[in-house]
N, CA, C and O atoms as a MOPAC input file, in Angstrom:
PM7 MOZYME 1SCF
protein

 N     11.62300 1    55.58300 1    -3.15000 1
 C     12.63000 1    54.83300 1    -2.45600 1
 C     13.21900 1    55.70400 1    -1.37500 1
 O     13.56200 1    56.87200 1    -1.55300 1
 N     13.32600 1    54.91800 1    -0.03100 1
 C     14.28000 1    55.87400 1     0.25400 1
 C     15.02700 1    54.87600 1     1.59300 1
 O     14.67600 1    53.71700 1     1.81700 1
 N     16.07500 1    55.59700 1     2.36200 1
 C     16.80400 1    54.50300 1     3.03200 1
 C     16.40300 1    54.80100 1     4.40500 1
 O     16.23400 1    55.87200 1     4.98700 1
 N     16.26700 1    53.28300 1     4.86800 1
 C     15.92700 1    52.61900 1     6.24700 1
 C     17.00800 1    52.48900 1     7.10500 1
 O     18.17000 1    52.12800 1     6.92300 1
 N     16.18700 1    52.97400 1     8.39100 1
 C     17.69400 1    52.99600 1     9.47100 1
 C     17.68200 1    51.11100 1     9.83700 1
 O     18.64000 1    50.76400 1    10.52900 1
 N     16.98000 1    50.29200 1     9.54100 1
 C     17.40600 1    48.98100 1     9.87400 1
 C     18.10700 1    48.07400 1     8.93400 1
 O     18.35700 1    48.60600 1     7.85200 1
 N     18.48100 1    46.87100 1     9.06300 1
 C     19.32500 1    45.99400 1     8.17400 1
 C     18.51300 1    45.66800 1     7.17400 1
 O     17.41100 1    45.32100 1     7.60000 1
 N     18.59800 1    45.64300 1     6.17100 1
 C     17.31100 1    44.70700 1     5.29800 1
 C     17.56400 1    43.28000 1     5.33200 1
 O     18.67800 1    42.76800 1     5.44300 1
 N     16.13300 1    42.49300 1     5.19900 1
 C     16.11300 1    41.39100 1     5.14300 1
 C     15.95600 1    40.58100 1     3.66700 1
 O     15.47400 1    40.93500 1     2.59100 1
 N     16.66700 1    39.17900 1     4.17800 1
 C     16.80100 1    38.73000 1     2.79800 1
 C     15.26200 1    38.36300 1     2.24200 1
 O     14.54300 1    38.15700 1     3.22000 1
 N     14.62200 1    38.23400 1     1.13800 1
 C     13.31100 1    37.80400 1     0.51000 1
 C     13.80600 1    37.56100 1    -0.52500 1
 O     14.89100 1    37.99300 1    -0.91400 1
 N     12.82300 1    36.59000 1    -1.30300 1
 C     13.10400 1    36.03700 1    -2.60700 1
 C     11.63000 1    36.97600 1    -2.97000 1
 O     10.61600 1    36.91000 1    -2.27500 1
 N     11.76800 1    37.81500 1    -4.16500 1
 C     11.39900 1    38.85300 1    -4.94900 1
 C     10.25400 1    37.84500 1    -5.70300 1
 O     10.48900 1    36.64500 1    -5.84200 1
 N      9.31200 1    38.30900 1    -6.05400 1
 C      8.24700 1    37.64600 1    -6.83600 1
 C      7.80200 1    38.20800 1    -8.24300 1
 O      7.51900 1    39.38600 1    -8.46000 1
 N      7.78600 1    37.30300 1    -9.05500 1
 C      6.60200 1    38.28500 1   -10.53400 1
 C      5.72200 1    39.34000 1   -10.18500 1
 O      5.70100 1    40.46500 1   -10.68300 1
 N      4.88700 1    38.81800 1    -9.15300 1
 C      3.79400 1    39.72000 1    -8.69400 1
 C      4.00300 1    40.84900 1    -7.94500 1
 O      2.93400 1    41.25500 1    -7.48900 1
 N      4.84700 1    41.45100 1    -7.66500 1
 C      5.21500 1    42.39000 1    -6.47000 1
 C      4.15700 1    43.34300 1    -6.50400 1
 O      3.36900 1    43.59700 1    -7.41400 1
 N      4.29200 1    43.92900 1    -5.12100 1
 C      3.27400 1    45.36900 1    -5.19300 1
 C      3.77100 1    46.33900 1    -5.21800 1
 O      3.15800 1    47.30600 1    -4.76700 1
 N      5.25000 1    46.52700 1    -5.81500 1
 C      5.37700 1    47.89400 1    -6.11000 1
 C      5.96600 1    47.93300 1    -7.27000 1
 O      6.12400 1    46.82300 1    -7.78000 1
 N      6.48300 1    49.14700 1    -8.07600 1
 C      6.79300 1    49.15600 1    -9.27100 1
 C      7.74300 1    50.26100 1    -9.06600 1
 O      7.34800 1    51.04300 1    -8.20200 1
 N      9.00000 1    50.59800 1    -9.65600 1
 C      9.86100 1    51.46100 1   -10.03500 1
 C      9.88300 1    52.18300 1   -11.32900 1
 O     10.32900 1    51.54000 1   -12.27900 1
 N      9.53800 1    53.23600 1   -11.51900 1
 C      9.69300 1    53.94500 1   -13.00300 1
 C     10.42900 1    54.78300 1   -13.32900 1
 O     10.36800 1    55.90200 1   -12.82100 1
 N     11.33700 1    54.45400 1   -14.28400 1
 C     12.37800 1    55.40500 1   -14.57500 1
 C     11.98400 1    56.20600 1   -16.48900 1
 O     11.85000 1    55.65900 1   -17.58400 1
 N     11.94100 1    57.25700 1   -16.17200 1
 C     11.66500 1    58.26700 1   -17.49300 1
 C     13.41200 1    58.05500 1   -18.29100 1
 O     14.33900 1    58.15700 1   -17.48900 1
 N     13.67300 1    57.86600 1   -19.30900 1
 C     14.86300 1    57.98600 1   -20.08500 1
 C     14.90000 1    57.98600 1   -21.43900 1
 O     13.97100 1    57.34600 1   -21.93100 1
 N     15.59700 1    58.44500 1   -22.16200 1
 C     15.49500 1    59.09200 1   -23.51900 1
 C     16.21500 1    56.93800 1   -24.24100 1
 O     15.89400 1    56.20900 1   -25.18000 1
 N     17.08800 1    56.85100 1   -23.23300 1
 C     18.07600 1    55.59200 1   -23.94500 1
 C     18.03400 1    54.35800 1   -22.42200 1
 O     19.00800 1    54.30700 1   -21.67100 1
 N     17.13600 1    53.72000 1   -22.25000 1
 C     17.24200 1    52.97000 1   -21.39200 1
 C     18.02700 1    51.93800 1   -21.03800 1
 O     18.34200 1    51.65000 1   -19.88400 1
 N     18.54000 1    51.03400 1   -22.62700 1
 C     19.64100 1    50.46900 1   -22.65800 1
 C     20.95300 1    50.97500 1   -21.66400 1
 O     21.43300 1    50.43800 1   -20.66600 1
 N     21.20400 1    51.85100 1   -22.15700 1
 C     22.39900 1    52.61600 1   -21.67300 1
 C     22.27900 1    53.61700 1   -20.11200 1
 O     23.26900 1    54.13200 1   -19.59200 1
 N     21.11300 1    53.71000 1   -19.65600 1
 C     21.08000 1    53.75000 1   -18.04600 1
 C     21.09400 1    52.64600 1   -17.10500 1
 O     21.60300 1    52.59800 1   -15.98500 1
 N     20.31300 1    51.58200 1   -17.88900 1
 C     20.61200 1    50.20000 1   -17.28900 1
 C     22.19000 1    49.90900 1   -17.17900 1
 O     22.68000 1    49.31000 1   -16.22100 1
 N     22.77500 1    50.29800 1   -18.04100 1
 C     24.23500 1    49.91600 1   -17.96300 1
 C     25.15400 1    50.93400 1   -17.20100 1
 O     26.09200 1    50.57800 1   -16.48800 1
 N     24.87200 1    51.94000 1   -17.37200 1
 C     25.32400 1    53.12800 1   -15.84400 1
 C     25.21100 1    52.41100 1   -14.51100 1
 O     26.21400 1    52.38700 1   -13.79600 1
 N     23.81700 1    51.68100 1   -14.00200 1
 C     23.42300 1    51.75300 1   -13.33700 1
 C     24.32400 1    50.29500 1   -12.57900 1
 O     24.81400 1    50.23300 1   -11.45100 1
 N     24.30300 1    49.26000 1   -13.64100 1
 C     25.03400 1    48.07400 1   -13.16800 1
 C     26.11900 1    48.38100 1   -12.77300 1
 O     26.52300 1    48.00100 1   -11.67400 1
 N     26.79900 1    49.10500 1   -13.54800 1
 C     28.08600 1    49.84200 1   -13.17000 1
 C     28.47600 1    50.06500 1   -11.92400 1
 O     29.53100 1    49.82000 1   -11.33900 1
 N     26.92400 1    50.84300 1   -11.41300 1
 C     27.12600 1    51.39300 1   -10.04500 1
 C     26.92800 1    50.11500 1    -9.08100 1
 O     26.60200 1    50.23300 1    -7.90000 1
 N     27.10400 1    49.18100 1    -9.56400 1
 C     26.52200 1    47.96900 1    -8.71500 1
 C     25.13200 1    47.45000 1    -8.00300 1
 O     24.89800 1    46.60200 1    -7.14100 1
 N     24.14500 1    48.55800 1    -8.93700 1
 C     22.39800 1    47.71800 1    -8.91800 1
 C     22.87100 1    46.76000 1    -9.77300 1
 O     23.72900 1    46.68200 1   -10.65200 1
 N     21.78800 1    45.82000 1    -9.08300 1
 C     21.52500 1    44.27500 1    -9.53700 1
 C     20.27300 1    44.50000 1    -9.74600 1
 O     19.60700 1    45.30500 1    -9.09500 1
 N     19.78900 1    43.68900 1   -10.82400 1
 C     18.44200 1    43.85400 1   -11.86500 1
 C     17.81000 1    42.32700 1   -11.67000 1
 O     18.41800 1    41.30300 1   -11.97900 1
 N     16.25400 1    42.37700 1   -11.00400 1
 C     15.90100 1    41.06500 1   -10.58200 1
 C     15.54700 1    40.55100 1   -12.15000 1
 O     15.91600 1    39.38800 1   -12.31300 1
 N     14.95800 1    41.11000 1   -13.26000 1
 C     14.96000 1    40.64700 1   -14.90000 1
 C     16.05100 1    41.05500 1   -15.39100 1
 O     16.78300 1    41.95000 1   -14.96800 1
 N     16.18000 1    40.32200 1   -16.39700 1
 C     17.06000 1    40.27500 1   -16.91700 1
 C     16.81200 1    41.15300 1   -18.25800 1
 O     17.85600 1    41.25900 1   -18.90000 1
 N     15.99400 1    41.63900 1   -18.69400 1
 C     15.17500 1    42.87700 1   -19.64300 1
 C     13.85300 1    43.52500 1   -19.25800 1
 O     12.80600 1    42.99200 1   -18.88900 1
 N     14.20600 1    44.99400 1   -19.46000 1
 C     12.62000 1    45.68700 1   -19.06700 1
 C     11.74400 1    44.98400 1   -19.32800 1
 O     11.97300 1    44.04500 1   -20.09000 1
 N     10.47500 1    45.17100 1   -18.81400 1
 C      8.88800 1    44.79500 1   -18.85900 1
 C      8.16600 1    46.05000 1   -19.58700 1
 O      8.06900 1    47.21800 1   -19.21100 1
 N      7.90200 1    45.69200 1   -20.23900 1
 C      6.89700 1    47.01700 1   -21.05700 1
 C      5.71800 1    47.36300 1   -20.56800 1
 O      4.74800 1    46.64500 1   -20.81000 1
 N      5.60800 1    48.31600 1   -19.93200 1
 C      3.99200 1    48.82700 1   -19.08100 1
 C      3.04600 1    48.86600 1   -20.40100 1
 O      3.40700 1    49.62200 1   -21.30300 1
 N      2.16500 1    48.30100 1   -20.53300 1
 C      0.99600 1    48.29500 1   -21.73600 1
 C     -0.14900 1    48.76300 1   -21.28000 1
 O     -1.12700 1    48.83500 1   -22.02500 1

């Protein structure tokens, strides 16, 4: 990730996307909830389990 000198545009987010975010954590529950805190918004509403 990193930040763009332009405005972002609005898109409606898909199941299928082509990229993926991975976060390593001992308690994921509870970084998800740090994180809302900080005011990320979460397009699911519960992790996806990489299988």
């Amino acid at each position: 990730m990193c930040q763009g000198t332009e405005k972002a545009l609005n898109y409606q987010h898909g199941f299928e996307s082509n990229s993926t975010l991975v976060f390593k954590t001992h308690n994921l529950d509870q970084k998800i909830e740090i994180l809302k805190g900080k005011g990320v918004e979460f397009i699911h509403t519960t992790p996806n389990e990489n299988l």
